[in-house]
C-alpha positions as CSV (number, residue, x, y, z in Angstrom):
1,X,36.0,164.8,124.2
2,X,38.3,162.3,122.5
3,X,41.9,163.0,120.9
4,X,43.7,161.1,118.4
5,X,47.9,160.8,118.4
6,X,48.2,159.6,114.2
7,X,50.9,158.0,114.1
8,X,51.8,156.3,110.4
9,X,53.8,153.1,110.0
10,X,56.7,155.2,108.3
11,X,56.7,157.5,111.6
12,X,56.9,154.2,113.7
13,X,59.3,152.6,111.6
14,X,61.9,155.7,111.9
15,X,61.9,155.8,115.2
16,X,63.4,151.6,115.4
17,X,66.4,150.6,113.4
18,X,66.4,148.4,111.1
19,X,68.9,146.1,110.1
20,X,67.0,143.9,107.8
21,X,64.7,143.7,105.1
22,X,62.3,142.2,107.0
23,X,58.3,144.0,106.9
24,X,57.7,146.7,109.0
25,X,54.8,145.9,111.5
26,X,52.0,148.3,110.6
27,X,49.7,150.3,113.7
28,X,46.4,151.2,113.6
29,X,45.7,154.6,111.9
30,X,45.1,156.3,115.4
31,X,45.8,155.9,119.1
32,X,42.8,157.5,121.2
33,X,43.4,159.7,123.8
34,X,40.8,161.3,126.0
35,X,40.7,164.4,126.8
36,X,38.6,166.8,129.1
37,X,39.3,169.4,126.8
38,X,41.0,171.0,123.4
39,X,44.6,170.7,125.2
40,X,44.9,168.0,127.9
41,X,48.2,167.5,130.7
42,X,49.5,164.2,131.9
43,X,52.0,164.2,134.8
44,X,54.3,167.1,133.4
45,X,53.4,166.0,129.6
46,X,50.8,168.2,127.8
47,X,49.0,166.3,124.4
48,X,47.0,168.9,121.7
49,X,44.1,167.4,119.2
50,X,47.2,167.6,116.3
51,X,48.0,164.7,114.1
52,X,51.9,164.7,116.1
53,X,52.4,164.6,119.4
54,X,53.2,168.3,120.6
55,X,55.0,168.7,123.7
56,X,55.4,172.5,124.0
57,X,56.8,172.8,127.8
58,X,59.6,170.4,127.5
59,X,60.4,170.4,123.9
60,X,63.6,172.0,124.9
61,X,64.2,169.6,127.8
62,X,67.6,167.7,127.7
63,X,69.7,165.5,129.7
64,X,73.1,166.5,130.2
65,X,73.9,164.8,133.2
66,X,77.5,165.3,134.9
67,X,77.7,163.5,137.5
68,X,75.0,161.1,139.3
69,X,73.8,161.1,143.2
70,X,74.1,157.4,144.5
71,X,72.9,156.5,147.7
72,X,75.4,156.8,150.5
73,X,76.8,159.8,149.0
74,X,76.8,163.3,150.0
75,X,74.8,165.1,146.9
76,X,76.2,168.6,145.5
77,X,75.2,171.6,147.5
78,X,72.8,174.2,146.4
79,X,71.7,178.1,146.3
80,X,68.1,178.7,144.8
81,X,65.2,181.2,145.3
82,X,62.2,179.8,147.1
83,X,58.3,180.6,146.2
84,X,58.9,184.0,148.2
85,X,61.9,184.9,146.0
86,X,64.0,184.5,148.7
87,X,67.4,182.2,148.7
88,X,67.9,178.9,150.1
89,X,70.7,177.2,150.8
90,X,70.7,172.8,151.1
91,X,73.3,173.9,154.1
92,X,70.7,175.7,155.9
93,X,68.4,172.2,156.9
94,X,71.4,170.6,157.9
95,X,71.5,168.9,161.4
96,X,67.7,167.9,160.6
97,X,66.8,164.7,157.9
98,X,65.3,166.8,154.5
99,X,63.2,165.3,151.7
100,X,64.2,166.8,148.3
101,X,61.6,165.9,145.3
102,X,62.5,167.0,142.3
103,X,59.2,167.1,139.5
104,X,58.2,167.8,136.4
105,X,55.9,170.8,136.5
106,X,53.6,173.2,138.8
107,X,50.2,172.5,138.0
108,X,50.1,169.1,135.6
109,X,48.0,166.6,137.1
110,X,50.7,164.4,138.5
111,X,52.9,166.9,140.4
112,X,50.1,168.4,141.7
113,X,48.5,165.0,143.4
114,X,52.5,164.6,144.7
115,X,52.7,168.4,146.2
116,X,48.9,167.2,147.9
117,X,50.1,163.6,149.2
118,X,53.1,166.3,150.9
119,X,51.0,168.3,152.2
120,X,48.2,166.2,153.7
121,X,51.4,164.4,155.3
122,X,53.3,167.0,156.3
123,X,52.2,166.9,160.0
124,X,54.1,163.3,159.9
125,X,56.9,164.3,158.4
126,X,57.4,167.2,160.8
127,X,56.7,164.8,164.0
128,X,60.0,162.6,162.1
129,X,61.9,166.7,162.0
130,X,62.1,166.5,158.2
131,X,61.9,169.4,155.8
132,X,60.2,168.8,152.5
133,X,61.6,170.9,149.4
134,X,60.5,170.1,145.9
135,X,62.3,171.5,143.0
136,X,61.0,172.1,139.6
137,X,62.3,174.5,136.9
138,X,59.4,176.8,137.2
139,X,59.8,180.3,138.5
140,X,59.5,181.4,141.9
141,X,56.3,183.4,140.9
142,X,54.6,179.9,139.5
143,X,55.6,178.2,142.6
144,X,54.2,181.2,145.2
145,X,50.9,180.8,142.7
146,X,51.4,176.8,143.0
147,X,51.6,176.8,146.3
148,X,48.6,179.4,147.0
149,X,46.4,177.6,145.1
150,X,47.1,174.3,147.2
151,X,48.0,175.6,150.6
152,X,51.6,174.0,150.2
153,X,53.2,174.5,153.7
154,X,56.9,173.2,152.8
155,X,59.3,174.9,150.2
156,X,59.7,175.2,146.8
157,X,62.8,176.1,144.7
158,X,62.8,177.6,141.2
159,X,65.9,175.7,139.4
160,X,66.4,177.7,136.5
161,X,68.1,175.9,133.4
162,X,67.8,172.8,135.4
163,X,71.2,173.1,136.6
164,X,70.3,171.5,140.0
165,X,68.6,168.9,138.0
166,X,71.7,167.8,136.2
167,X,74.2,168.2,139.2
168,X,72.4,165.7,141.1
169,X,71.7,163.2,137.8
170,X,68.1,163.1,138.1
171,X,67.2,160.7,135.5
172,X,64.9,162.4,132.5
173,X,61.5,160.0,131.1
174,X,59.8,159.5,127.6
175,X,63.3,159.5,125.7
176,X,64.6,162.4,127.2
177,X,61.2,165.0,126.7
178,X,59.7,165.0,130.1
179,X,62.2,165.8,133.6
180,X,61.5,163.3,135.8
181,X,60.1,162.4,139.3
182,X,62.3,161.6,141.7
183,X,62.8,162.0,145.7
184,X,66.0,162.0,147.8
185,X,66.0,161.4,151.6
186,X,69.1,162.9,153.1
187,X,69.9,162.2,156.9
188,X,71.0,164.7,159.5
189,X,74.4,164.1,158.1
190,X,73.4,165.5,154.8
191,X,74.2,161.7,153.4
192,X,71.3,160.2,151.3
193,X,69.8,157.5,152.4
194,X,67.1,156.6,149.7
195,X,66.5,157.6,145.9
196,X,63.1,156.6,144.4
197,X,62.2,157.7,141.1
198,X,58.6,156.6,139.9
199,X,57.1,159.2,137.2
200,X,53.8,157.5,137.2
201,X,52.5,156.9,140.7
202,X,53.5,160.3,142.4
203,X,52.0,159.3,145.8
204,X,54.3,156.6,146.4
205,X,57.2,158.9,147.1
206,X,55.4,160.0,150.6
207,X,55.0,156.7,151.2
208,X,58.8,155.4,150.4
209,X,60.1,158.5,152.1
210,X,58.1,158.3,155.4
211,X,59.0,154.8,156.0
212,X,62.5,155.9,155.4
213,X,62.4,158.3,157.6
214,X,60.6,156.6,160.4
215,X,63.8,154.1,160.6
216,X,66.1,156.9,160.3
């Protein structure tokens, strides 16, 4: 079944600046997009058969970064309940190289081919001694369900409010509405040695981190 995002020329004019008196360019009545059904999710971003764009999960989301993680640095610890409702410390996997993913959503299309890639990888990044964690704001209920569903064999942390989130500077996508994608390697040292944020391609982060770790 097809959608249809109507967007008018005033909409798209408000959202750009204008400094002149110049004509505003004019879209097409109607952007299509398909959908397999009345409400449709794309990596973390859900679209409804409304004449707006309705982004109900993250609606709230915003940035409110304090600091940023760079590479070569020594990221800010952390204390957060796992899929079993248990708590788990970044200090515990130290001594051992540990792949933290932070994503947008259990269960939208895009997270869910990333927790996957982990997974059918996970044997490699055992045989390199990593531990995988990913890190969404979801509870720890969704992630036990999450992880269930898909046989996920590493760890998941619940980071409620996103405070994790904005202590490391994970970068937010689409103007600020959707949390975004991105994977941190961190050597034995707890140092990081590689940040790769891609929000589109989810199964390039197992990539990018194994061959990190694999020189490492």
């Amino acid at each position: 079944m097809a959608s249809s995002l109507c967007l008018s020329s005033h909409t798209v004019a408000s959202l750009f600046p204008s400094h002149t008196s110049k004509p505003q360019l004019s879209l097409s009545k109607s952007i299509p997009i398909l959908t397999k059904s009345s409400q449709s999710q794309f990596h973390g971003l859900k679209f409804s058969h409304s004449s707006s764009l309705s982004i109900p999960r993250f609606s709230t989301f915003k940035t409110s970064i304090s600091a940023k993680v760079n590479k070569g640095a020594v990221p800010p610890a952390f204390t957060l309940k796992d899929q079993d409702g248990k708590t788990v410390s970044l200090s515990k996997f130290k001594g051992k190289p540990v792949v933290v993913y932070f994503y947008p959503a259990d269960e939208t299309p895009g997270c869910t081919k990333q927790a996957c890639a982990f997974r059918d990888s996970y044997e490699k990044f055992k045989k390199a001694g990593a531990e995988v964690i990913g890190i969404s704001v979801d509870s720890a209920e969704s992630h036990k369900n999450f992880a269930k569903k898909y046989r996920l064999p590493f760890t998941l942390l619940s980071d409620e409010g996103n405070k994790v989130r904005k202590e490391w500077g994970v970068p937010s996508d689409l103007f600020g509405t959707l949390p975004g994608r991105q994977t941190y390697v961190l050597d034995k040292k707890g140092v990081v040695q590689l940040i790769y944020n891609n929000q589109f391609q989810p199964e390039k982060h197992i990539d990018e981190t194994l061959k990190i770790l694999q020189s490492l």
